[in-house]
C-alpha positions as protocol buffer text, in pm:
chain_id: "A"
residue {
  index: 1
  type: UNK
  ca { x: -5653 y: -2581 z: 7932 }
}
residue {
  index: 2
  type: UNK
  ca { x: -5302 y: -2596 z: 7786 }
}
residue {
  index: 3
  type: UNK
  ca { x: -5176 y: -2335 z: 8045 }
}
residue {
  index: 4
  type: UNK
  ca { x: -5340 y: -2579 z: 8272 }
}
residue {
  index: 5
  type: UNK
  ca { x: -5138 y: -2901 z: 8178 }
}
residue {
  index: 6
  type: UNK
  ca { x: -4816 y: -2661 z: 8101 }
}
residue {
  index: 7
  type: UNK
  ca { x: -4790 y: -2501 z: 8451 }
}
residue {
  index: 8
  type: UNK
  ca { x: -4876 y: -2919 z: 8596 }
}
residue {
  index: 9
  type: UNK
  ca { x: -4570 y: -3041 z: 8387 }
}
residue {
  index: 10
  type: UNK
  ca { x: -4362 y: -2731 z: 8515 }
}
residue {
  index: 11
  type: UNK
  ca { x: -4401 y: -2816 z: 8864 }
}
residue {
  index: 12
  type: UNK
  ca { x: -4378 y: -3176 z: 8817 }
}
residue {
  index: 13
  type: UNK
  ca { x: -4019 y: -3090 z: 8670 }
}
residue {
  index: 14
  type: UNK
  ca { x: -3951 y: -2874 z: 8913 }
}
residue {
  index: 15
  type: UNK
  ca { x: -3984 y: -3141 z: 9232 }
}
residue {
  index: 16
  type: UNK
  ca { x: -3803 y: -3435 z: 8983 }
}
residue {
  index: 17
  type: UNK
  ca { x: -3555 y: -3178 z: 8915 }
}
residue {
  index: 18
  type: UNK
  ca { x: -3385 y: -3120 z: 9275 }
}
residue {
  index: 19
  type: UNK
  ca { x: -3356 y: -3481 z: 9337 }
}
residue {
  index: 20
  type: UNK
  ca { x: -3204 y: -3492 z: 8992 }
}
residue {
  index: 21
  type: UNK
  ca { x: -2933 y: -3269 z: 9071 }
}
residue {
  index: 22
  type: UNK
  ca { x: -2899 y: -3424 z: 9467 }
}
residue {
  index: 23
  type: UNK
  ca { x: -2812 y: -3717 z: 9238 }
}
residue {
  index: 24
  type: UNK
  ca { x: -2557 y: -3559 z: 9062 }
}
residue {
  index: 25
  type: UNK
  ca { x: -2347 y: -3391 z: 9328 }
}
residue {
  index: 26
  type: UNK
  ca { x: -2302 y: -3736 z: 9567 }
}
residue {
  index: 27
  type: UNK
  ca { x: -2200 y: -3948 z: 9256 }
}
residue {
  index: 28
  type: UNK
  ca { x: -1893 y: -3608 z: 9162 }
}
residue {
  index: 29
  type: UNK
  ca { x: -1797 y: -3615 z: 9482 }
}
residue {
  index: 30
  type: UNK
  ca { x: -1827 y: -3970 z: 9630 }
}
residue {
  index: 31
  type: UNK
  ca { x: -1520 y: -4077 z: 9484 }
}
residue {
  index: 32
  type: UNK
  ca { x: -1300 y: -3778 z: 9635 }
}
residue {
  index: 33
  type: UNK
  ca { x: -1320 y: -3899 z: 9950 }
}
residue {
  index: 34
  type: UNK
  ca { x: -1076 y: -3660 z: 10213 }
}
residue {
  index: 35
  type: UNK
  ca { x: -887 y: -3897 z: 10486 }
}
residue {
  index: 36
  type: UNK
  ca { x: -994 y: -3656 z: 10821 }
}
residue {
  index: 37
  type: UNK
  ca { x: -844 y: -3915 z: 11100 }
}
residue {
  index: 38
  type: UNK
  ca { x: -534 y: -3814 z: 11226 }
}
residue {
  index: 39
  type: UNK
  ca { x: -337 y: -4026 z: 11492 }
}
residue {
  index: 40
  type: UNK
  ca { x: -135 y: -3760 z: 11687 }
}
residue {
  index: 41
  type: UNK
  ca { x: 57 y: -4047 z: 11918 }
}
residue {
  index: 42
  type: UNK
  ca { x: 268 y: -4122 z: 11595 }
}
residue {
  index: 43
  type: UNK
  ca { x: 472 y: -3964 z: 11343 }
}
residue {
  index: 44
  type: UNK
  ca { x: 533 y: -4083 z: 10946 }
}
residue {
  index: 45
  type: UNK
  ca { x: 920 y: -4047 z: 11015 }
}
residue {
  index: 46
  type: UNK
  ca { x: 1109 y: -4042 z: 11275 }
}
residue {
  index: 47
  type: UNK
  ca { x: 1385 y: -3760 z: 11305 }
}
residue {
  index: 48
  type: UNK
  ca { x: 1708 y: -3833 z: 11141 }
}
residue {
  index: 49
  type: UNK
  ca { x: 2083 y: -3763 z: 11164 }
}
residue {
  index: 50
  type: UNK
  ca { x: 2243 y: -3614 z: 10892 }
}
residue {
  index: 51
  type: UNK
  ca { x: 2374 y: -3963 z: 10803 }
}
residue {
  index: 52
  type: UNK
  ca { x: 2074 y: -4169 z: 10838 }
}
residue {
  index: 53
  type: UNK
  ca { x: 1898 y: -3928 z: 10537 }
}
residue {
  index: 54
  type: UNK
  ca { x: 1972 y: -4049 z: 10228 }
}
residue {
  index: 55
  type: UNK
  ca { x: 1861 y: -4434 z: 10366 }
}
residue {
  index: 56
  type: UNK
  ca { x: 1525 y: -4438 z: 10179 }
}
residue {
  index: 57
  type: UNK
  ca { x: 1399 y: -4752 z: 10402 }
}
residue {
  index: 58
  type: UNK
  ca { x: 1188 y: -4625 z: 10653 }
}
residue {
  index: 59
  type: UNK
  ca { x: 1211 y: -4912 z: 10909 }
}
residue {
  index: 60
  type: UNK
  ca { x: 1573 y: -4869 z: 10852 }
}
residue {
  index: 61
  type: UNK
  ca { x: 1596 y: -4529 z: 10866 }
}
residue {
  index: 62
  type: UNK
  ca { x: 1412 y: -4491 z: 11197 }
}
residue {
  index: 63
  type: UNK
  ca { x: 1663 y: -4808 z: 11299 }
}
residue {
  index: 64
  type: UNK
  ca { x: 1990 y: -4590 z: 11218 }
}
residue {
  index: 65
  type: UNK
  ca { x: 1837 y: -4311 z: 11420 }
}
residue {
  index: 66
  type: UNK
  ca { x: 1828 y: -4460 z: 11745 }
}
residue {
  index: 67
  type: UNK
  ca { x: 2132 y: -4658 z: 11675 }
}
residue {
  index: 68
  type: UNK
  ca { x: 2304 y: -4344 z: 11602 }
}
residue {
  index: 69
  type: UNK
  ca { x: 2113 y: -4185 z: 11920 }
}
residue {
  index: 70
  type: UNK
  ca { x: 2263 y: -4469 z: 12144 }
}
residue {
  index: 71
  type: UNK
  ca { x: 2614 y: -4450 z: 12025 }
}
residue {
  index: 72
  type: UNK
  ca { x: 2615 y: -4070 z: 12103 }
}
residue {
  index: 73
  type: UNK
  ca { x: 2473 y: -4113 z: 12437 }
}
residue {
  index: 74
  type: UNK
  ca { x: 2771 y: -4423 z: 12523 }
}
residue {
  index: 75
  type: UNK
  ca { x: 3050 y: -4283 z: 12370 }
}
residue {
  index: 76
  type: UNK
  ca { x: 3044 y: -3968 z: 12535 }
}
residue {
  index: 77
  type: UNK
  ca { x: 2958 y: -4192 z: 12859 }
}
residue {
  index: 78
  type: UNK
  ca { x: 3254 y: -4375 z: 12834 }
}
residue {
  index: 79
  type: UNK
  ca { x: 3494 y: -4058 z: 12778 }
}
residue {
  index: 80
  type: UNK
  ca { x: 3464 y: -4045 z: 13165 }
}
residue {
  index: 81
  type: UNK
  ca { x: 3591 y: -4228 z: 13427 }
}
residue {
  index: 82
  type: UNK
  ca { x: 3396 y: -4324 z: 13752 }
}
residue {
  index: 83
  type: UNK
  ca { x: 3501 y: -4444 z: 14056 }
}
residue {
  index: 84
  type: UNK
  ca { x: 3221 y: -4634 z: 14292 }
}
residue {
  index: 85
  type: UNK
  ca { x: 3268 y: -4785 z: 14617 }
}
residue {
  index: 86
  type: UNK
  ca { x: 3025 y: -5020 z: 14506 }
}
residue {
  index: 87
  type: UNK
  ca { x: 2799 y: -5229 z: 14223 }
}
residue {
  index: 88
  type: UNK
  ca { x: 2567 y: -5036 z: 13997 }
}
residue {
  index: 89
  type: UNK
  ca { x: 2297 y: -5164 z: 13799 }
}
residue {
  index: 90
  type: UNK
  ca { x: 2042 y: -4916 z: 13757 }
}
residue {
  index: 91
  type: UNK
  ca { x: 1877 y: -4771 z: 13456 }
}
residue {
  index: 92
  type: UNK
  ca { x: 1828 y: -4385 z: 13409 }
}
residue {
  index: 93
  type: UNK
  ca { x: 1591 y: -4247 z: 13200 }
}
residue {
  index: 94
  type: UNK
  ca { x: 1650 y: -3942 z: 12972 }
}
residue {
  index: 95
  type: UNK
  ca { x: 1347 y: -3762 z: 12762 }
}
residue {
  index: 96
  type: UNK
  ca { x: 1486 y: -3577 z: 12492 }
}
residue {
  index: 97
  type: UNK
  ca { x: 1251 y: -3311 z: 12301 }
}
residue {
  index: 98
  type: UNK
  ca { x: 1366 y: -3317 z: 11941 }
}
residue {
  index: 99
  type: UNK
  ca { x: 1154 y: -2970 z: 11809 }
}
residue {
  index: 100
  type: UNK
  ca { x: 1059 y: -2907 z: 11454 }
}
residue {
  index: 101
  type: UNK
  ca { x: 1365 y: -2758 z: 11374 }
}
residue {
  index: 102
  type: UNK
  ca { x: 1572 y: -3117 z: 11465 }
}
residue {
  index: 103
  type: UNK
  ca { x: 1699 y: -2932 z: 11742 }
}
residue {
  index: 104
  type: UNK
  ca { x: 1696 y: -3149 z: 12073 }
}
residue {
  index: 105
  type: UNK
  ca { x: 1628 y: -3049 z: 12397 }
}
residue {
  index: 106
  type: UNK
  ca { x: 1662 y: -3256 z: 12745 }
}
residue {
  index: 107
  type: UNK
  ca { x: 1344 y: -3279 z: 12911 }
}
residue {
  index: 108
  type: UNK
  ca { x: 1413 y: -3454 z: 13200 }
}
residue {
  index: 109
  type: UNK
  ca { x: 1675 y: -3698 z: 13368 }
}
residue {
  index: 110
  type: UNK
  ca { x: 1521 y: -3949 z: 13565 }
}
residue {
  index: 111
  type: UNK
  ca { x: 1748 y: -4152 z: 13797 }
}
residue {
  index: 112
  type: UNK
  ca { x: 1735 y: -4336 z: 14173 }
}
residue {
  index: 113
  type: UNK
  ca { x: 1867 y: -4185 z: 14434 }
}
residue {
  index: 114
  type: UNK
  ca { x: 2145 y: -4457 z: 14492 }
}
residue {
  index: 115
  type: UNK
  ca { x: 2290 y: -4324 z: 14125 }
}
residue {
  index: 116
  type: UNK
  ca { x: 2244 y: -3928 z: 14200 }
}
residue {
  index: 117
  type: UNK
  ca { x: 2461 y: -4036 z: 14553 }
}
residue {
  index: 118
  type: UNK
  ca { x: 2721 y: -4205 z: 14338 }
}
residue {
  index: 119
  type: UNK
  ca { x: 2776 y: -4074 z: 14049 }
}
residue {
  index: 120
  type: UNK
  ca { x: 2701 y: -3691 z: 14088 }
}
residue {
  index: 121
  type: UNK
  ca { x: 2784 y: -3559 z: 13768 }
}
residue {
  index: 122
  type: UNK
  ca { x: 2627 y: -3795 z: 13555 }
}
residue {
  index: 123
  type: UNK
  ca { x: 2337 y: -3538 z: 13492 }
}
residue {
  index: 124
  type: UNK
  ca { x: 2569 y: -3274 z: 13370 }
}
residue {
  index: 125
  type: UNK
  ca { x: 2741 y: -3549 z: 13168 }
}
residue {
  index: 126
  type: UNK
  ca { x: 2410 y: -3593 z: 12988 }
}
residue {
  index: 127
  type: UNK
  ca { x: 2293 y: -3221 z: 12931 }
}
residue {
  index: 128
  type: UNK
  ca { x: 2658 y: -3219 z: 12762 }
}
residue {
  index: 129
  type: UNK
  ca { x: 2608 y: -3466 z: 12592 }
}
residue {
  index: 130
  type: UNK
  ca { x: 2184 y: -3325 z: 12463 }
}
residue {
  index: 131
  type: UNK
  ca { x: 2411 y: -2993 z: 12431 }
}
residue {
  index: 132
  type: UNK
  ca { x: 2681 y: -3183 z: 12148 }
}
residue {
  index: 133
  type: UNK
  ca { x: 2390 y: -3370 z: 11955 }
}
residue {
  index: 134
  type: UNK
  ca { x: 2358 y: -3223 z: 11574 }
}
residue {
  index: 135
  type: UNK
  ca { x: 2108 y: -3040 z: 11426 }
}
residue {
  index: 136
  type: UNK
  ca { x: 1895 y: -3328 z: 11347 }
}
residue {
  index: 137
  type: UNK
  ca { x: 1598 y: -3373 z: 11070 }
}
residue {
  index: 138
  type: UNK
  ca { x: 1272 y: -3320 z: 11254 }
}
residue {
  index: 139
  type: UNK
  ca { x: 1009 y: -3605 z: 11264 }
}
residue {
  index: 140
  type: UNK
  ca { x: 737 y: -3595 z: 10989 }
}
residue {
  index: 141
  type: UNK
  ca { x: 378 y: -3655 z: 11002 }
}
residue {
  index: 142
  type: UNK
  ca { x: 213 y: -3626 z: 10644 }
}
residue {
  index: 143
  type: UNK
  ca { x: 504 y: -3431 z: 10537 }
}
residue {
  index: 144
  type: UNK
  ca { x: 496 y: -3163 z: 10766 }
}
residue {
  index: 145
  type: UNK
  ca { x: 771 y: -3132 z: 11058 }
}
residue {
  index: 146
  type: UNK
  ca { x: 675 y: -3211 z: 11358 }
}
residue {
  index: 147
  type: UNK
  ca { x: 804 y: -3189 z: 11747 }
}
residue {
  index: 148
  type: UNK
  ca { x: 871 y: -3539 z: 11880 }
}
residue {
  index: 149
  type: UNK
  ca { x: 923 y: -3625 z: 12271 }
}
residue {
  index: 150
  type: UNK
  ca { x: 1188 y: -3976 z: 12327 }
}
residue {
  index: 151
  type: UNK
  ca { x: 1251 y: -4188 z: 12653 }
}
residue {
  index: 152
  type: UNK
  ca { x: 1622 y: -4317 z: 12618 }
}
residue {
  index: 153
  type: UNK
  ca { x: 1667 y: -4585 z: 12857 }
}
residue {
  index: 154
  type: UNK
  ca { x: 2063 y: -4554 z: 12996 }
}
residue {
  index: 155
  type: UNK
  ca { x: 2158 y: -4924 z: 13150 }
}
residue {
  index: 156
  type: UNK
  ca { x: 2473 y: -4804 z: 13424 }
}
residue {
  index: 157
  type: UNK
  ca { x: 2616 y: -5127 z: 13526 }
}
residue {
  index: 158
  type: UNK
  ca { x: 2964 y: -5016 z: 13717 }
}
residue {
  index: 159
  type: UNK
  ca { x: 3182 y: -5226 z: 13967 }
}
């Protein structure tokens, strides 16, 4: 008789004692909770020139990039002189690939015909140009460095 009512209480333990344990391991690791969703369309922070590092502001930073970015692109524009029989107003469109290294590649030039007839170098003013850019620091995402891909729009307005 006792073996009877110790071998019922051992098996009633035994099917209370997996739930008690199921219990157990959700409430230890409920609150460790591991962020899985990844957007891949944006980065943490954007590359950097050597000069724009030390800002610790990121909406700042990423503004001193592309100012810094523009300024490149026009000044070594305006080193050259070009003479056109008549007015320009276009806008060409340059994708830069700045690799996880911070080294920056040109993609692609994109441009109308009217500006390829009229200004034929400008192209091989602009892979100059990619060619002079510094060794940049590469684009972040959760702290790792990243590749990054950028559409610079280039306003020509010439008389």
């Amino acid at each position: 008789m006792y073996l009877r009512i110790i071998l019922y209480l051992f098996s009633v333990s035994l099917c209370f004692s997996c739930g008690f344990f199921e219990k157990i391991k959700e409430s230890a690791f409920s609150s460790k909770r591991i962020d899985t969703v990844i957007d891949y369309t944006r980065v943490d922070v954007l590359p950097a020139f050597p000069i724009c590092d030390s800002i610790i502001d990121v909406t700042q930073k990423n503004r001193c990039f592309i100012n810094k970015l523009y300024i490149h692109f026009s000044q070594e524009l305006l080193e050259h002189t070009f003479d056109v029989p008549e007015f320009i107003n276009e806008t060409v469109t340059v994708t830069l690939k700045i690799d996880a290294k911070g080294k920056a590649n040109l993609v692609s030039i994109v441009s109308s015909a009217d500006v390829k007839k009229i200004i034929p170098l400008l192209d091989t003013i602009i892979k100059e140009s990619v060619a002079k850019l510094p060794i940049l620091f590469p684009a972040l995402k959760r702290g790792i460095p990243v590749a990054t891909v950028y559409e610079l729009p280039i306003v020509i307005k010439l008389k």
